[in-house]
C-alpha positions in Angstrom: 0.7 -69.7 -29.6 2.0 -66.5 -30.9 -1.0 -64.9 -30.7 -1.2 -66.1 -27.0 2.1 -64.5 -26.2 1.9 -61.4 -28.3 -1.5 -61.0 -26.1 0.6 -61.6 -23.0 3.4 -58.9 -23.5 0.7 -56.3 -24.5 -0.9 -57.1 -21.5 2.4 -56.8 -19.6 3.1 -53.2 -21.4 -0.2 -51.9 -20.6 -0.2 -52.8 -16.7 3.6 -51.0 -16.2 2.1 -48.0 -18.0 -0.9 -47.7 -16.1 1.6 -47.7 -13.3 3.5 -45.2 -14.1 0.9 -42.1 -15.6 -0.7 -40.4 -12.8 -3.8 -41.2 -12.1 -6.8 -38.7 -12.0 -10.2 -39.4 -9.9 -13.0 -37.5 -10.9 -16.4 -37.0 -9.2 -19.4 -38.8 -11.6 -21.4 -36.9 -13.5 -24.8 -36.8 -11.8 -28.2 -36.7 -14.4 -28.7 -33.3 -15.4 -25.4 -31.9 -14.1 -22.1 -30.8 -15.6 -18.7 -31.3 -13.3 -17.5 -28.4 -11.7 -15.1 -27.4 -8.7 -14.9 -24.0 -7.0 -11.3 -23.7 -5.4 -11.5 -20.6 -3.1 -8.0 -19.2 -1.9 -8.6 -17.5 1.8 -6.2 -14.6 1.1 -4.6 -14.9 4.8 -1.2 -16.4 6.1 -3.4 -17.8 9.3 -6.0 -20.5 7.5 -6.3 -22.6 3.8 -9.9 -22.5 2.6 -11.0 -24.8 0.2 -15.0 -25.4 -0.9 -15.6 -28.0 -4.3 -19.0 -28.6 -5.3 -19.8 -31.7 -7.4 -21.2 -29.9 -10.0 -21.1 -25.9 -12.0 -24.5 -26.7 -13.0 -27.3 -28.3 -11.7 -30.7 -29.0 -12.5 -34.2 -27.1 -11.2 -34.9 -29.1 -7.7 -32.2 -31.4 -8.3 -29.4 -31.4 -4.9 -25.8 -30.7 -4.8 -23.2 -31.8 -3.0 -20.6 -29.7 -1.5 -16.9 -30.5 0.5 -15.6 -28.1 2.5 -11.5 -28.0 4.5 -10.4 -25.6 6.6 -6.8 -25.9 7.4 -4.5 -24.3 9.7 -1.4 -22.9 8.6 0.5 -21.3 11.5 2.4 -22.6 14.5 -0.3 -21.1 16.5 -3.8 -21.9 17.3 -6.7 -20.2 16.1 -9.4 -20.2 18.3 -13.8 -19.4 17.7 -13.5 -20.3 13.9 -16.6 -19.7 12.2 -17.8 -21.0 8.6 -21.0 -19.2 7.3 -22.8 -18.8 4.3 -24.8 -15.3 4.1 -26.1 -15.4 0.5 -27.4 -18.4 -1.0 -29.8 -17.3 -3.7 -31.7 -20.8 -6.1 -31.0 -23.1 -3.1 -33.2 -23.9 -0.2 -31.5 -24.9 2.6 -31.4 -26.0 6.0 -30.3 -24.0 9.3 -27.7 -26.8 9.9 -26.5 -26.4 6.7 -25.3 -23.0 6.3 -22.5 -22.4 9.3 -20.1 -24.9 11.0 -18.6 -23.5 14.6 -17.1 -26.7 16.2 -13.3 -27.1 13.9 -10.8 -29.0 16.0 -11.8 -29.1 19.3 -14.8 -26.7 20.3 -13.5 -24.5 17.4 -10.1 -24.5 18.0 -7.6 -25.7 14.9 -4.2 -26.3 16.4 -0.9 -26.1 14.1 -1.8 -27.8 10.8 -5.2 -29.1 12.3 -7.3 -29.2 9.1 -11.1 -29.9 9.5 -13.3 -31.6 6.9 -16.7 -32.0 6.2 -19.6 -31.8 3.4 -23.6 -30.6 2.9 -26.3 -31.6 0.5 -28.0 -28.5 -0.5 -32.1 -29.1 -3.1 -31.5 -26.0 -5.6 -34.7 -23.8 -5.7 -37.7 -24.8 -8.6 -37.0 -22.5 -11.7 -38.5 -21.8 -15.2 -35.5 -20.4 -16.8 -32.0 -20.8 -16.3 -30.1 -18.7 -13.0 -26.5 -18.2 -12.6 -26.1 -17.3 -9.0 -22.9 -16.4 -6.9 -22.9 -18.2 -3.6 -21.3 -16.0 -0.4 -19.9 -17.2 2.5 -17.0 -16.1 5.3 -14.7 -17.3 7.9 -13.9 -15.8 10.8 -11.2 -16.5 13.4 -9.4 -15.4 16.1 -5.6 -15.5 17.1 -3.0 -14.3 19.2 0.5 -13.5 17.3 3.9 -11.8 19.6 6.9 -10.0 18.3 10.1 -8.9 20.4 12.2 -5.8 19.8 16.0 -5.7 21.3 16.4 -2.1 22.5 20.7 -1.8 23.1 22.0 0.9 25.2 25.3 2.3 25.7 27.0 4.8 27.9 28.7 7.6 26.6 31.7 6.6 26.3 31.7 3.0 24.8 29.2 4.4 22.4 31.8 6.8 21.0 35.1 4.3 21.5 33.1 2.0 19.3 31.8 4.9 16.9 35.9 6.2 16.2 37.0 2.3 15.9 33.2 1.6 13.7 32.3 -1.8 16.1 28.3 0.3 16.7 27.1 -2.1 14.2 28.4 -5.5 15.3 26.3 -5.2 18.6 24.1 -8.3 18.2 20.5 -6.8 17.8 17.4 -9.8 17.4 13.5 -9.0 17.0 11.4 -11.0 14.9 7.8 -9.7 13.1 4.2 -11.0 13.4 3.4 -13.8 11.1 -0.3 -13.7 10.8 -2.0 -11.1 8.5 -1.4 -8.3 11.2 1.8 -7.2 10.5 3.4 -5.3 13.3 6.7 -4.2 13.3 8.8 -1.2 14.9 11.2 1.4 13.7 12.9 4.2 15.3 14.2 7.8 14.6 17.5 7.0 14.5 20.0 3.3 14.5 20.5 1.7 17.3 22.5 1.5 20.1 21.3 4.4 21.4 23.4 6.8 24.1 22.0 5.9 27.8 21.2 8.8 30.3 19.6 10.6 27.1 16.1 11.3 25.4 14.5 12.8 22.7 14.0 9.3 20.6 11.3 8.5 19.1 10.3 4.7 17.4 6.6 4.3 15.4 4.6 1.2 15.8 3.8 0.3 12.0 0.7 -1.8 11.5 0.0 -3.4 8.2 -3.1 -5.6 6.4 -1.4 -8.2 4.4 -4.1 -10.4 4.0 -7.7 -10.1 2.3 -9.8 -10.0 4.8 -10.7 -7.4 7.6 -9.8 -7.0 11.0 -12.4 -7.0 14.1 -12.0 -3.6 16.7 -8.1 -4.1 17.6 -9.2 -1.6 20.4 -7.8 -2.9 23.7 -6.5 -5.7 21.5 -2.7 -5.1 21.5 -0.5 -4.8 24.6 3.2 -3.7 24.6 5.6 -3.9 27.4 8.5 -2.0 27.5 12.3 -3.0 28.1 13.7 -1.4 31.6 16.1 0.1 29.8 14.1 2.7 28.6 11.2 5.1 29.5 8.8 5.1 27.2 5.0 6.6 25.8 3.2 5.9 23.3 0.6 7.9 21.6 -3.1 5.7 21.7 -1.9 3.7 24.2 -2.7 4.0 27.9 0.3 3.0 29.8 0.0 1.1 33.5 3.6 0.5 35.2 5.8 -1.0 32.0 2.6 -2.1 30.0 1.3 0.0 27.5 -2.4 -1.2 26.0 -3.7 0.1 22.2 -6.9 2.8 23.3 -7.6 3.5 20.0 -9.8 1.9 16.5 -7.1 1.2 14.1 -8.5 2.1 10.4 -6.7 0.1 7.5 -6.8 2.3 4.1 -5.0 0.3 1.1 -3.6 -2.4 3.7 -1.9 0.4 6.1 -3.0 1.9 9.4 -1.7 5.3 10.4 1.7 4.3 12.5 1.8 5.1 16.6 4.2 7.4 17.3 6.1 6.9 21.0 9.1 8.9 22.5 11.3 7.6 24.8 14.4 8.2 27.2 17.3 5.9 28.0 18.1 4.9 31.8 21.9 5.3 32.9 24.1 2.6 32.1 27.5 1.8 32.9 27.8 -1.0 30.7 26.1 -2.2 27.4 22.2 -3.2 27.9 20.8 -4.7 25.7 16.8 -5.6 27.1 14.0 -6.9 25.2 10.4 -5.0 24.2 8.1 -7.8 23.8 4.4 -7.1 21.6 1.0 -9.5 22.3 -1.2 -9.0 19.6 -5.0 -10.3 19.9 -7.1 -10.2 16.8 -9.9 -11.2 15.2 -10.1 -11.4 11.4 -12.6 -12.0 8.7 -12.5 -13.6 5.1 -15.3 -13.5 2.1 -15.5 -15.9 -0.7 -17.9 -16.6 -3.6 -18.5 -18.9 -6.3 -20.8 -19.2 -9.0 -23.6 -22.0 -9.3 -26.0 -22.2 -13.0 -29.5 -23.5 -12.2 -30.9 -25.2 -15.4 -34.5 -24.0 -15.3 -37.3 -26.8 -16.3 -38.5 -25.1 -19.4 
C-alpha cells in the first residue's frame, strides 16, 4: 500500500510539472537528415518573412520540406506581392514550386494579413558532399502619405508674438512615412513664416531605411501644396497645386540627394495655418539566402 501511494504522488508531481515547463515541438528527424531551420528577417518595416526547412542537411535524391509566412506589418495594404526563388543550385524543382503571386486576396495582404504555405523540393543526385546557398526575393508594392502644416502670419502678429516669445506655441502637426521610404520635409528657416513674403526655401529628404531596393520612384511621388503658399520644386513638374517627382531617385548608403523647392507666402490677415499633404507610390524589393548541405552518396 505504500508503495501504491508513493507511486501515486510521483505520478501527481510529474503531471503538475509537465504543466508548468514549456513545451517545445520539434520537427522529426527524417532518415539521412539532421534538423535545421533557416529564419530569414526581411529587413523592411512593410512585411515579416519567415522560410524553415525541415532539415540543414539532406541526403543525395532524398526531398525536403520547406514552410514559408509572409506577414503584413503595416496599417496599410500591400498590393502585387511576389515570392521567388532565383538560385536554387543541388535541387531539382518544379515551375510551381519556385514563386507564389496570389497572398491574401489576388496578392494583396491587408493590415496584419499573414499568408502561409509549404513546397517539397528532391535535392539533385551527388557524389560528394555540396553546401549550397539557396536565393530568393520578395517584392511588393505600397502606397504610404505624410502631411506637413505650413503656418503663416502677417506682419504684424508675427512680430507681437516674436517681442512677447508665443512664435512657438502655434500648434504645428505633420507626421512621416512609415514604410521603408522615409520622406520627410525641412525648411530654411522655423516656422510660422511672415505672409506677403518669399525667398524660403524647404528640402524634400528621402531616405532607405530598410534592406531592400526601391523600383523607379519616377512619377511615383506626388505633392500638393497648401494654398497658403506658392511653391516649386526642383524634379518635380508642377500642374495647378500638384507637383509630381520627374526624376530617378539614386539611394547611396540609405540616402537620396534631397529636392530643393522655394516658395512665397500669400497675404494674410490672420494666422493660416493650411496643410501640404505627400502620396508616395513605391515598389520595393527584398533578398534572402540560406544555406542547404547535400550529403553526397559516396
Amino acid at each position: 500500500m505504500k508503495k501504491l501511494i508513493s507511486l501515486l504522488i510521483f505520478s501527481v508531481v510529474l503531471i503538475s510539472l509537465c504543466s508548468e515547463l514549456p513545451i517545445q515541438l520539434s520537427l522529426p528527424n527524417l532518415p539521412g537528415q539532421t534538423q535545421g531551420v533557416a529564419t530569414i528577417d526581411s529587413g523592411s518595416p512593410d512585411i515579416f518573412v519567415n522560410v524553415e526547412t525541415s532539415t540543414s542537411e539532406i541526403r543525395s535524391e532524398r526531398s525536403l520540406q520547406l514552410f514559408f509566412e509572409l506577414r503584413n506589418k503595416q496599417l496599410y495594404n500591400l498590393r502585387n506581392v511576389h515570392f521567388e526563388f532565383y538560385d536554387y543550385p543541388c535541387f531539382d524543382v518544379a515551375g510551381n514550386n519556385l514563386t507564389k503571386d496570389n497572398c491574401g486576396s489576388g496578392g494583396t495582404l491587408r493590415s496584419n494579413q499573414s499568408c502561409m504555405w509549404s513546397w517539397r523540393w528532391n535535392s539533385s543526385s551527388s557524389d560528394i558532399d555540396r553546401t549550397c546557398s539557396i536565393k530568393f526575393k520578395v517584392s511588393y508594392e505600397a502606397t504610404n502619405s505624410i502631411f506637413q502644416d505650413i503656418a503663416v502670419l502677417p506682419q504684424a502678429e508675427y512680430n507681437q508674438r516674436e517681442a512677447t516669445g508665443t512664435l512657438g506655441s502655434i500648434p504645428i502637426q505633420f507626421t512621416s512615412a512609415k514604410g521603408p521610404l522615409s520622406v520627410y520635409l525641412t525648411f530654411s528657416e522655423p516656422q510660422p513664416f511672415i505672409a506677403g513674403q518669399g525667398g524660403y526655401d524647404m528640402y524634400i529628404n528621402y531616405n532607405n531605411i530598410g534592406d531592400g531596393f526601391f523600383g523607379d520612384l519616377n512619377g511615383k511621388i506626388t505633392l500638393n501644396s497648401s494654398d497658403n503658399i506658392n511653391l516649386n520644386c526642383d524634379d518635380y513638374g508642377k500642374v495647378g497645386s500638384t507637383l509630381t517627382l520627374n526624376k530617378k531617385l539614386d539611394f547611396i548608403n540609405g540616402r537620396s540627394v534631397p529636392t530643393i523647392c522655394n516658395f512665397s507666402t500669400s497675404q494674410e490677415s490672420t494666422i493660416s495655418i493650411r496643410s501640404l499633404n505627400m502620396e508616395i507610390n513605391y515598389k520595393y524589393t527584398l533578398y534572402g539566402s540560406f544555406p542547404i548541405t547535400v550529403r553526397g552518396s559516396s
